[in-house]
C-alpha positions as CSV (number, residue, x, y, z in Angstrom):
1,X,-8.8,-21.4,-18.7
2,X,-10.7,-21.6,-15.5
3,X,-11.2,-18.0,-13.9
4,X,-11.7,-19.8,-10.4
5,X,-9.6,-18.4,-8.3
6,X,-7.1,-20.3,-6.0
7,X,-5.9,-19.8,-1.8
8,X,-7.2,-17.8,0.9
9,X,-8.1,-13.8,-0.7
10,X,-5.7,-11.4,0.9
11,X,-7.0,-9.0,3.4
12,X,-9.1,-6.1,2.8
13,X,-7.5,-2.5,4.2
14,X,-8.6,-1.3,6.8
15,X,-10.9,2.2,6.7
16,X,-7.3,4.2,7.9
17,X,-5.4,2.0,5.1
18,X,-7.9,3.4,2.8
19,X,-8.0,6.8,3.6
20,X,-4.1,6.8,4.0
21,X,-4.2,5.7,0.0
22,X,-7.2,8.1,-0.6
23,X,-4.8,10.8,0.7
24,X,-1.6,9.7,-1.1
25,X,-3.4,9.4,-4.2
26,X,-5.1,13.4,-4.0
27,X,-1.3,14.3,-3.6
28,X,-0.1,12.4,-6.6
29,X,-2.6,14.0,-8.7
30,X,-2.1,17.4,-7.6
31,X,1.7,16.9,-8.1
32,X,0.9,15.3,-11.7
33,X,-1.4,18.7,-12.5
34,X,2.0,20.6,-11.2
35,X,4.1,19.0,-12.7
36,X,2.1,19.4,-16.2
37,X,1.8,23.3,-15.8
38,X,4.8,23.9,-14.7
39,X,7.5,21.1,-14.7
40,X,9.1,19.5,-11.7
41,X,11.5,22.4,-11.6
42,X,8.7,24.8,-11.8
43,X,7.1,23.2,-8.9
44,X,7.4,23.1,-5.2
45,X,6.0,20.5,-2.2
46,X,4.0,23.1,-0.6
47,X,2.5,24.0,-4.2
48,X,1.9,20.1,-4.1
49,X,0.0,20.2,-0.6
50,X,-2.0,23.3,-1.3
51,X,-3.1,22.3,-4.6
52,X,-4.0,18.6,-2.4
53,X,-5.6,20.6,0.3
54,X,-3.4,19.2,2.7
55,X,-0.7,20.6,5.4
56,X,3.1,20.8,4.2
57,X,3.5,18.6,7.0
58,X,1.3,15.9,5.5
59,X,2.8,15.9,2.6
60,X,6.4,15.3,4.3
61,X,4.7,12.5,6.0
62,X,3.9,10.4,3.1
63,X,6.5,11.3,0.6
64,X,10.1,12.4,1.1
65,X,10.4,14.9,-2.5
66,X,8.2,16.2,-4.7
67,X,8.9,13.6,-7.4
68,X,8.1,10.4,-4.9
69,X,4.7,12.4,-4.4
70,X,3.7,10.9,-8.0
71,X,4.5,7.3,-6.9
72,X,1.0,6.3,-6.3
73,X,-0.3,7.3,-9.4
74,X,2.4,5.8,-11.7
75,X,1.7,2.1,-9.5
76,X,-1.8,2.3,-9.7
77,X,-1.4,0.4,-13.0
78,X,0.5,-2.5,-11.7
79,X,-1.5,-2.6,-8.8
80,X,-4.4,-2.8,-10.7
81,X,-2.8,-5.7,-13.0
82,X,-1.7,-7.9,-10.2
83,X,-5.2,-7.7,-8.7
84,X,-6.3,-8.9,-12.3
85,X,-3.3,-11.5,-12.5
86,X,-4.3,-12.8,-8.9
87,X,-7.8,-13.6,-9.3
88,X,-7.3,-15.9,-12.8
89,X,-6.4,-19.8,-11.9
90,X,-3.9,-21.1,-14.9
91,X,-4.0,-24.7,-14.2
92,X,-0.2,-24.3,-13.3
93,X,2.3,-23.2,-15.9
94,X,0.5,-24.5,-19.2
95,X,-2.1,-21.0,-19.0
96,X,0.1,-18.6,-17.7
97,X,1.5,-17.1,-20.3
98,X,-2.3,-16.4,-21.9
99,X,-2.9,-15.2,-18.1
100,X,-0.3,-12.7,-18.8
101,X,-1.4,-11.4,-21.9
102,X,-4.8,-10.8,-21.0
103,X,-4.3,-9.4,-17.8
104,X,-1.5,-7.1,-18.9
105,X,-3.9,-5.9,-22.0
106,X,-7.1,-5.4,-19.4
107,X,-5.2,-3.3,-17.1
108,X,-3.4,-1.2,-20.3
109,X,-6.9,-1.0,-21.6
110,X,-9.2,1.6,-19.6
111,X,-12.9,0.8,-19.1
112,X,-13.7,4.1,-16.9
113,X,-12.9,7.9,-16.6
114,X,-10.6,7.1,-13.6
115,X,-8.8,4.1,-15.6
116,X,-8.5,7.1,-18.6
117,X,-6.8,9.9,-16.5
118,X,-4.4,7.7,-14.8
119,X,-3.0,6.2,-18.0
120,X,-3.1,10.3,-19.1
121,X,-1.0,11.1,-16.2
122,X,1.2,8.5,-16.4
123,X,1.9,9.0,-20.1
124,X,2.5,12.8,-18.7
125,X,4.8,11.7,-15.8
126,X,6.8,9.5,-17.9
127,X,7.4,12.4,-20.7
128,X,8.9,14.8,-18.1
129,X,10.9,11.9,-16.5
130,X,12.5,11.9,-19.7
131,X,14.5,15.4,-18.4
132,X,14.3,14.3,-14.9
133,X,16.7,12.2,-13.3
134,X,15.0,12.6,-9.8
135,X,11.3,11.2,-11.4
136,X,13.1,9.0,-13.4
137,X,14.3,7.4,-10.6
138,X,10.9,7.1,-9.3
139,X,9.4,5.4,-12.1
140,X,12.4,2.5,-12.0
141,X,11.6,2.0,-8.5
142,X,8.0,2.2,-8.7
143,X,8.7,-0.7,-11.4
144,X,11.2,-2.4,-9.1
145,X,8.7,-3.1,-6.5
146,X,5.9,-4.3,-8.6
147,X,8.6,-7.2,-9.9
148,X,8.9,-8.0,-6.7
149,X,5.4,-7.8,-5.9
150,X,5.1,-9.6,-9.0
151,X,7.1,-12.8,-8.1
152,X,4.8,-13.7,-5.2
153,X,1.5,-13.9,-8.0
154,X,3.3,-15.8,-10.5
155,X,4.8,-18.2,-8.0
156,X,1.6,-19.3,-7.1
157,X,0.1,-19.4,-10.1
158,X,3.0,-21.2,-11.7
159,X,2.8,-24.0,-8.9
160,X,5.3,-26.0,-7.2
161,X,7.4,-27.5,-10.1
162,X,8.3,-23.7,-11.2
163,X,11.9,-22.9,-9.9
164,X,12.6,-19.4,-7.9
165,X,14.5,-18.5,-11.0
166,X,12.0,-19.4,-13.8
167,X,9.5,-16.8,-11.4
168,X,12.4,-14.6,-11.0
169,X,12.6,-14.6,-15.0
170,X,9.0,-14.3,-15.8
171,X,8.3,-11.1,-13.5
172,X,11.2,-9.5,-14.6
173,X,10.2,-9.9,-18.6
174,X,6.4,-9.2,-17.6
175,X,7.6,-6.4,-15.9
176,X,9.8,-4.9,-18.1
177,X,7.3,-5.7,-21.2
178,X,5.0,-3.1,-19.5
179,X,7.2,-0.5,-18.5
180,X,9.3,-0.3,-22.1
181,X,5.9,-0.2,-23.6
182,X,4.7,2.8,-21.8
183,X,7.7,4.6,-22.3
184,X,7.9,3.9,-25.8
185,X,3.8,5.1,-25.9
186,X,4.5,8.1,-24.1
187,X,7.3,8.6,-26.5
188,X,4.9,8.7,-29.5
189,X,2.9,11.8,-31.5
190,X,-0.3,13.1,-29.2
191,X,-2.2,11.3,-32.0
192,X,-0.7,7.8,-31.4
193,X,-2.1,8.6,-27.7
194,X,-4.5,4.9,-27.8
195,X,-4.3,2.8,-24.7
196,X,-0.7,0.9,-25.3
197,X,-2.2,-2.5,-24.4
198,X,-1.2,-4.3,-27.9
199,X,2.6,-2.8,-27.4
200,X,2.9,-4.3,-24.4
201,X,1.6,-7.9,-25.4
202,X,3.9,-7.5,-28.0
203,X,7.0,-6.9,-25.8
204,X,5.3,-9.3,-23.6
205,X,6.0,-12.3,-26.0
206,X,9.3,-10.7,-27.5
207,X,10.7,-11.0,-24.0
208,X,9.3,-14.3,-22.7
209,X,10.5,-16.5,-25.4
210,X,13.7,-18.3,-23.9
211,X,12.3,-18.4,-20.4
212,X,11.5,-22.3,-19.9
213,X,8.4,-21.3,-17.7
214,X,6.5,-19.5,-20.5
215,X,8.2,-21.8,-23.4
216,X,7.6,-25.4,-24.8
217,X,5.4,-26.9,-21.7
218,X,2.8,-24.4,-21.8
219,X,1.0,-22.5,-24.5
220,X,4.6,-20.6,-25.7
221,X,3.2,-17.5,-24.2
222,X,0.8,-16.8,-28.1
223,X,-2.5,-17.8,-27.1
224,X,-4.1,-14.8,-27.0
225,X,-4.3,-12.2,-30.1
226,X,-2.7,-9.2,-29.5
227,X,-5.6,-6.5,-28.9
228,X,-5.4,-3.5,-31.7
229,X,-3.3,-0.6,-31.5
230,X,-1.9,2.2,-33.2
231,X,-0.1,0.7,-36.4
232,X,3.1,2.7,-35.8
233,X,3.8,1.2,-32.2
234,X,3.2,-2.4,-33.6
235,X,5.7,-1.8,-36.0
């Protein structure tokens, strides 16, 4: 698989697109922390923006409730993959599902502290979700726009002779592989608490296997082993 990657790179943010994020992302930790004491009941917005260090006002700019605060955090994942996903050239459809696999187990799979405490909150997050209608709600949207997100990457990657639908199909499995394999993670005992990367290339490859665009044609969507896990979530 060649790792050149293909068209024009996309923008970089600008330095107040950057500090906008920086800020949005201080408030979605402080709201995770919150939220970990004390519950989302337990917790108020201007709890959220002192904890930040930032004006009520500030917080009511970026985020309408205190459960969108943790938005942010809980994409920072897919953003992260899509970003991985992007910058891999799959020769069309034949390498995408391997594409796919890899990049969903590198960005399950934390390589620094930062990488470690997001996957912490958002195994956090998506435990008191669980009693939560108002942060569940977050977390399906959150999900929601990275299939959208999503469809734009694999359309390119795919190349021309991939229909709307099959790319329509594709992002929704990928998607959906990742998000049912967090949950099911953050479901687990605190000592199954290993990086859920092998779950999700399971449910990667469970989901993909009538969709034409990761079927006969390319590589079937097995061409990479799935990465090790904890033996009761590859059940």
């Amino acid at each position: 698989m060649s790792t050149k990657s293909k068209g024009a790179a996309p923008p970089s943010p600008s330095l107040t697109e950057r500090r906008k994020a920086a800020t949005q992302l201080d408030i979605a930790r402080a709201a995770a922390e919150l939220f970990a004491e004390h519950g989302p009941d337990g917790t108020t917005a201007e709890e959220i923006a002192r904890r930040a260090g930032v004006a009520l006002r500030t917080f009511y700019r970026y985020f309408r409730s205190k459960q969108d605060a943790v938005a942010p955090l809980l994409a920072s994942g897919a953003d992260r993959w899509r970003e991985q996903l992007a910058a891999t050239a799959t020769e069309g459809r034949a390498g995408l599902p391997e594409a796919l696999e890899r990049s969903i187990a590198a960005s399950l799979t934390p390589e620094t502290d930062a990488e470690a405490e997001a996957l912490h909150w958002t195994r956090g997050l998506l435990r008191a979700a669980a009693g939560d209608p108002a942060l569940r709600a977050v977390w399906y949207r959150v999900n929601q726009e990275s299939e959208e997100r999503l469809r734009g990457v694999l359309g390119a990657l795919a190349g021309p002779d991939a229909t709307p639908l099959e790319v329509r199909l594709a992002a929704a499995a990928a998607t959906d592989a990742v998000r049912i394999a967090l949950e099911s993670w953050a479901e687990a005992p605190e000592d199954d608490a290993g990086a859920p990367a092998a779950l999700a290339v399971r449910c990667l490859r469970e989901l993909i296997g009538g969709i034409r665009l990761m079927g006969p044609g390319s590589d079937g969507g097995h061409g990479t082993a799935a990465p090790e896990g904890p033996a009761d979530l590859r059940a």
